[in-house]
N, C-alpha and C positions, 0 to 999 in steps of 0.2 A: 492525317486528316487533310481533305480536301476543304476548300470554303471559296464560296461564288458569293461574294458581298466583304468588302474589310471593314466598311464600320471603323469604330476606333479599333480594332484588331484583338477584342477581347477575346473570342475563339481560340489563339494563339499560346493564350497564358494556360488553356489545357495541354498543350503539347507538353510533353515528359522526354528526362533525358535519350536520348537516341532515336529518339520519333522525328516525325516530320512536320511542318503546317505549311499545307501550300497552298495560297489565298490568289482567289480569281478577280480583279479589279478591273474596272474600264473605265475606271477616272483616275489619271493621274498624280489628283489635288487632293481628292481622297487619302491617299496613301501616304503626299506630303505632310498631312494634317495628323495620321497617326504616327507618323515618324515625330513630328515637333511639338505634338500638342498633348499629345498620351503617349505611355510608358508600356502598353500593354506584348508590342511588339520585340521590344528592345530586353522584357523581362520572362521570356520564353524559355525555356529548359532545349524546347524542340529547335531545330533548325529552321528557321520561318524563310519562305522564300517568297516574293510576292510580284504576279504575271498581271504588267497592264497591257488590257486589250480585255475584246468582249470575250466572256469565258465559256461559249460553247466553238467560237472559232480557235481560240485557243488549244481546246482538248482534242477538238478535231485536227488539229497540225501536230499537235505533241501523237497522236495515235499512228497521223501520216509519216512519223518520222519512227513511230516501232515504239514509242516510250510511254502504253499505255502508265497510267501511274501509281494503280494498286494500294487506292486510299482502300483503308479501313470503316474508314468513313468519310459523303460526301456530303459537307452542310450546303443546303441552298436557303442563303439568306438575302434576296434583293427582291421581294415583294410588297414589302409594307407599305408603299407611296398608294399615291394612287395612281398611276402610268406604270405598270409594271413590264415587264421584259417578257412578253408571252411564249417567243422562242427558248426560254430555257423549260417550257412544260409541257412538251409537245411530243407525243410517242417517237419522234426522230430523235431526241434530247436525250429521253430517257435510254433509249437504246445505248447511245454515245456514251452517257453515265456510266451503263453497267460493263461495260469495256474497258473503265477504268478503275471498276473497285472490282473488290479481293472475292472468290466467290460467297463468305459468308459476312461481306458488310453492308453498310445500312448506307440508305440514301436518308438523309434528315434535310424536309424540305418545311421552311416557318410559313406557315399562312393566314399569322395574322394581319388582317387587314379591315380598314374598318369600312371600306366601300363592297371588296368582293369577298363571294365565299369559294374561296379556292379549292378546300376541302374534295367538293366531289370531282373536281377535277383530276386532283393527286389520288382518289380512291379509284378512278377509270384509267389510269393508266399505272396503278397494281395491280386491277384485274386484269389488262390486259397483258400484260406479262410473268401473272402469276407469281404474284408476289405478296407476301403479308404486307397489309397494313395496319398500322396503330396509332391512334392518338396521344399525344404527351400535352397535358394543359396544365398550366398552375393559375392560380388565381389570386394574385396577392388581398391581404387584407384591407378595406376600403381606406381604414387610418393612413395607409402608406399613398398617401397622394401621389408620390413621385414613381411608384410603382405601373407597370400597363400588364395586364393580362396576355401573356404570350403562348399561342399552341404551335407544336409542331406535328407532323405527320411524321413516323420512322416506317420506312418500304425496305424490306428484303426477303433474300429468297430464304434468310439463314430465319425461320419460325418458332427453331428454341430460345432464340435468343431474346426474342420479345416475349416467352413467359418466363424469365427468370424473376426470382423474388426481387432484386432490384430494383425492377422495370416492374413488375406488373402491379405494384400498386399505384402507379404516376400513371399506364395506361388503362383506357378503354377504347373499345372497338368501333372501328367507322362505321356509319350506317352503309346500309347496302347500297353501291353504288347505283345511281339513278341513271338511265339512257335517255333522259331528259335534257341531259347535259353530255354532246355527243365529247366520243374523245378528241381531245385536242392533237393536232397533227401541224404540220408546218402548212398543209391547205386549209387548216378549216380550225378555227379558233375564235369562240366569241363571249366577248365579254359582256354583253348583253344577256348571256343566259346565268350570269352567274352576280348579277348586283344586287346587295341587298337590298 
């Protein structure tokens, strides 16, 4: 398991014995705080190993150095704010990404945000690499105040895997990508087309 955002380092407690979690951070405080303040890192099965610095220069130097990483899976989880990191969604990014995962794993990117709808974004650059996309949303019940509605996008090129019975009742299908919202590149990125 790849992961771009540590958060308290819940992702991690999914690692199983002999697996991996390699968690992308570019705040060092961050990670102080999971280390001292939650258990989620330290109660891992997987081997957690956790890169500070911004995580698409990162991936790019671990690739310059031959050690693509062959996640299984790559969580991208640092959008929620509202100042998000536009270079990690940008067909140069994505490219990066799939140079590091396995040929039939999944990029899981969260796009919940209650400013932008990132959505078609993540759906323009599956299409342009010909890739499935799906939606995963839950919606907790309105009693559980402490609860937030979280969707993710899962992109891969592996398309059985998103109709398995598992998965296919948590997913439904993106709308068709819109050219209203051009694709996002390292030249041309605007969050102006995308506020709700």
């Amino acid at each position: 398991i790849g992961l771009v955002g540590l958060g308290t380092g819940t992702v991690a407690i999914y690692g199983q014995r002999g697996g991996t979690v390699r968690i992308y951070e570019i705040d060092p405080r961050v990670e102080h705080l999971a280390r001292t303040r939650f258990s989620y890192l330290a109660q891992s099965a997987a081997d957690v190993t956790v890169v500070i610095g911004d995580a698409r220069l990162s991936l790019e130097r671990e690739l310059a150095r031959h050690e693509p990483q062959q996640f299984d899976v790559l969580a991208l989880d640092a959008f929620s704010s509202d100042s998000i990191p536009i270079h990690l969604l940008t067909m140069e990014a994505v490219q990066l990404y799939l140079q590091h995962l396995k040929p039939d794993g999944v990029i899981a990117v969260h796009t919940s945000n209650r400013y932008l709808n990132l959505e078609p974004v993540v759906e323009n650059l599956a299409r342009h690499f010909g890739l499935a996309a799906a939606i995963v949303s839950d919606d907790p019940p309105s009693t559980s105040w402490w609860l937030f509605r979280s969707t993710w996008i899962l992109v891969t090129k592996n398309k059985a895997l998103l109709s398995r019975p598992s998965l296919e009742a948590a997913i439904f299908d993106p709308e068709s990508p819109t050219d209203e919202i051009g694709l996002w590149t390292d030249d041309h990125a605007s969050l102006y087309e995308i506020l709700k």
